[in-house]
C-alpha positions in Angstrom: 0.0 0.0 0.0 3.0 2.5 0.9 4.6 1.5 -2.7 1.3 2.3 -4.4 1.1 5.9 -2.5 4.2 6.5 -3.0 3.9 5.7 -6.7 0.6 7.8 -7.2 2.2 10.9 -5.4 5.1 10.5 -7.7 2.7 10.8 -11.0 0.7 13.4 -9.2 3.7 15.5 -8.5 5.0 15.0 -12.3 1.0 16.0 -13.8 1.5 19.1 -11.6 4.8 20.3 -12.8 4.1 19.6 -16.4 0.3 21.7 -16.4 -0.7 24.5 -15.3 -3.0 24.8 -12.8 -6.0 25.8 -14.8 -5.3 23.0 -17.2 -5.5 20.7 -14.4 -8.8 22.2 -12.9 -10.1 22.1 -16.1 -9.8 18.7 -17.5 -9.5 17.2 -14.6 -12.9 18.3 -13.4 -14.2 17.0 -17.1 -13.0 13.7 -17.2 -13.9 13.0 -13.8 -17.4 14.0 -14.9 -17.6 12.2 -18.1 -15.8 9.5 -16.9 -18.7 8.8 -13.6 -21.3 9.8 -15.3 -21.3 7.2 -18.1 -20.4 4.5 -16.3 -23.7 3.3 -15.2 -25.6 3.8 -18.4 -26.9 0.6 -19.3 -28.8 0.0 -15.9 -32.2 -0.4 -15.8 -35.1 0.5 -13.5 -38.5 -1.2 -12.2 -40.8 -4.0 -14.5 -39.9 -4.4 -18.2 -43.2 -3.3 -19.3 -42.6 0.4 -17.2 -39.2 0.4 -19.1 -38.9 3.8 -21.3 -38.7 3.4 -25.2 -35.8 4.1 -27.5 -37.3 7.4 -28.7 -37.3 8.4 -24.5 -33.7 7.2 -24.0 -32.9 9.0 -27.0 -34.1 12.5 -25.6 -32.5 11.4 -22.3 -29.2 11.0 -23.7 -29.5 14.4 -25.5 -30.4 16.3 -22.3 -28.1 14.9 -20.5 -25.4 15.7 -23.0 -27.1 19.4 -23.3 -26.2 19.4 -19.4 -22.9 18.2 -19.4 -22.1 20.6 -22.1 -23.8 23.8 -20.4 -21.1 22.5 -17.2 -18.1 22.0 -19.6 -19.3 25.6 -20.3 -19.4 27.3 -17.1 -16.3 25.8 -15.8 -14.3 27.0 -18.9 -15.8 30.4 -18.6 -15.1 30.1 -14.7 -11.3 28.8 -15.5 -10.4 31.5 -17.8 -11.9 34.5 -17.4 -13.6 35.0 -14.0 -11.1 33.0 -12.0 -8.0 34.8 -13.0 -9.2 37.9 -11.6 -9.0 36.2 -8.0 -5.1 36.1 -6.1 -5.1 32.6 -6.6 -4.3 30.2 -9.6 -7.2 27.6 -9.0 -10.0 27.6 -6.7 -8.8 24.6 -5.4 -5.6 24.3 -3.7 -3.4 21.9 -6.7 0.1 21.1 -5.4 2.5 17.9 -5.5 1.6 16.9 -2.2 -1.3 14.7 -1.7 -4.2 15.9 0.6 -3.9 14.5 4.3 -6.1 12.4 5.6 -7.9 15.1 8.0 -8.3 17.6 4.7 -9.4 14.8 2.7 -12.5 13.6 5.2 -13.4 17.4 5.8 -13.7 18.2 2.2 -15.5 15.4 0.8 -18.0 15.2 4.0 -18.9 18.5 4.4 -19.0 18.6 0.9 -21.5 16.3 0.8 -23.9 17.1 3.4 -23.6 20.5 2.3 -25.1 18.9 -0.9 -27.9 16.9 0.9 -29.2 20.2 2.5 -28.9 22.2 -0.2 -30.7 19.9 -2.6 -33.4 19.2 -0.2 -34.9 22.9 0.2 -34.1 23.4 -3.5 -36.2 20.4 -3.8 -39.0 21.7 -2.1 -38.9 24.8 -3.5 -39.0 23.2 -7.3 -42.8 22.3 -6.2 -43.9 25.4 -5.8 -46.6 26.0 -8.8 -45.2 28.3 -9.9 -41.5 26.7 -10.4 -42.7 22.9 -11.2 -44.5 22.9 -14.5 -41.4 25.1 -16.0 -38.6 23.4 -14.6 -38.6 20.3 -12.3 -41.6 18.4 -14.1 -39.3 17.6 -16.8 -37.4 15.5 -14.4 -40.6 13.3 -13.8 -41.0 12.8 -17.1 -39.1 8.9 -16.8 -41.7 6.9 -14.4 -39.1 4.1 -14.6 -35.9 5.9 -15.4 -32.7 4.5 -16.5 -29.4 5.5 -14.3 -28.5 8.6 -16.6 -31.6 9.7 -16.4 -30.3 11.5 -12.9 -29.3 14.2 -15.2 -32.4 14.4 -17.2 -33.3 17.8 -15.5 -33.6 21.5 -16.6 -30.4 23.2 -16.7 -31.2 25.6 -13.5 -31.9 22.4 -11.6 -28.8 20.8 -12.7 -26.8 23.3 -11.9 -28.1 24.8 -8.6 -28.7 21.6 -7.2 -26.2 18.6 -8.7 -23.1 20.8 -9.3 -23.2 23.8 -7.1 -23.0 22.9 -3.6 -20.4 20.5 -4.1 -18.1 23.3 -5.7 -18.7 26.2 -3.9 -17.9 23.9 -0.8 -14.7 23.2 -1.8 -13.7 26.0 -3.1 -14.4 28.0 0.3 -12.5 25.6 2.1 -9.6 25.9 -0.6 -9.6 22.3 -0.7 -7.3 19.7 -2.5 -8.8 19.5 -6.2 -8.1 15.9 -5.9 -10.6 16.0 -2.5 -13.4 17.8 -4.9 -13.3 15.3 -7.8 -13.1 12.1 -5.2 -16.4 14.0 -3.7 -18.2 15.2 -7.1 -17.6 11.7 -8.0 -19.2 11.0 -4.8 -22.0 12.7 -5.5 -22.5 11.7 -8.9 -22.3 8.3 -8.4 -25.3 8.7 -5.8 -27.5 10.5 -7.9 -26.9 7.4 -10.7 -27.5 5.2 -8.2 -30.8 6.3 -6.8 -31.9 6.5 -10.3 -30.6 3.0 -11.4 -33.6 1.0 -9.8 -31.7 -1.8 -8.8 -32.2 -1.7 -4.4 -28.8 -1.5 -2.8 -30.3 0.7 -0.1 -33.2 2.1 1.7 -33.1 5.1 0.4 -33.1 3.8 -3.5 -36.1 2.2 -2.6 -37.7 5.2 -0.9 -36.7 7.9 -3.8 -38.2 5.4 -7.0 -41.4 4.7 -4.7 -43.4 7.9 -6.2 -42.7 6.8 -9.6 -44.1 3.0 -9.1 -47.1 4.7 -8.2 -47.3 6.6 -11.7 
C-alpha cells in the first residue's frame, strides 16, 4: 500500500509540474465527470413493461449531454476568465503533495452534506406551482428511469442543485482539487445510483417509490 502511495504521489507531483493549474482544474474536473457519469448507463429501473422506449432514451441521452455541455461551459468560462481575476491560480488548492487524511474527510464530507441540504430545500422549493410545470416536471417525465436519467433535468436544476454545492464547498475551504473530484464523483455516483432502480439501499427504494405509483 505504501509503494502504491508513493507511486501515485510521484505521477501526481510529475502531472503538476508539467500543467498549469487551470489545465489541471479544467480537465480534470471533465473527465472525472464524463468519466462517472457514463459509467452506469446501461442500468435499468423497475418491470420491463414500465421500461422507457428508444425514442425516451434518446431525448435522455440528448439532455443529459445538453447538461454536461452547459457545465463544460461554465467551468471554462469560470477557468479562464472570472477566476483569474482572484489572487489565486485555481479555486482549489493543486500542489504535488497529496491531501492528508484530516483535509481529505473534511472536504469530501462536508461537501456532501452541504449537498444533501442544499438539494433538499431546492427540492422543495422546485414544487412550488409556480416553479414545477417550467422546470422540475421535466425530471418526472421517466416513471421508470434508467441510471443517466439522474441528469435528465432542466439546466437551473442541474446546476443549482447537482453541481453547485459540491463546488462552492470546496472552493471556500480551498480544498485539495483531488478531494473535490473524489467527492463530485461522490455525489455523482449517488444521484446514478438512486436512479438505477436496482435496491442497494433504503433510500433507492424510498426515492423510485413515487414513480411506481405513476
Amino acid at each position: 500500500m505504501a509503494l502504491l502511495r508513493g507511486k501515485l504521489e510521484t505521477e501526481w507531483s510529475s502531472l503538476i509540474t508539467r500543467n498549469s493549474a487551470s489545465a489541471i482544474d479544467f480537465w480534470g474536473t471533465s473527465l472525472v465527470m464524463i468519466v462517472v457519469t457514463w459509467l452506469f448507463i446501461p442500468l435499468k429501473i423497475q418491470s420491463g413493461h414500465k421500461q422507457p422506449t428508444r425514442k425516451d432514451t434518446v431525448d435522455c441521452f440528448i439532455v443529459s449531454i445538453r447538461n454536461q455541455g452547459i457545465a463544460y461551459i461554465l467551468l471554462g468560462v469560470w477557468t479562464a476568465m472570472i477566476h483569474p481575476l482572484t489572487p489565486f491560480p485555481s479555486a482549489y488548492r493543486i500542489e504535488p503533495d497529496t491531501p492528508t487524511k484530516g483535509g481529505f474527510l473534511r472536504g469530501v464530507v462536508g461537501s456532501l452534506l452541504l449537498r444533501e441540504v442544499v438539494a433538499y430545500y431546492i427540492h422543495r422549493l422546485l414544487y412550488h406551482p409556480l416553479l414545477y410545470a417550467r422546470i422540475h416536471s421535466q425530471h418526472h417525465r421517466f416513471t421508470a428511469p434508467v441510471a443517466l436519467a439522474a441528469h435528465y433535468a432542466h439546466p437551473i436544476e442541474h446546476v443549482l442543485q447537482n453541481l453547485a454545492p459540491i463546488a462552492v464547498y470546496c472552493q471556500l475551504l480551498r480544498c485539495h482539487i483531488l478531494t473535490f473530484w473524489f467527492a463530485m464523483s461522490m455525489e455523482i455516483t449517488s444521484g446514478l445510483l438512486r436512479h438505477n432502480g436496482y435496491v442497494w439501499g433504503g433510500e433507492i427504494r424510498i426515492h423510485d417509490l413515487p414513480r411506481c405509483t405513476i
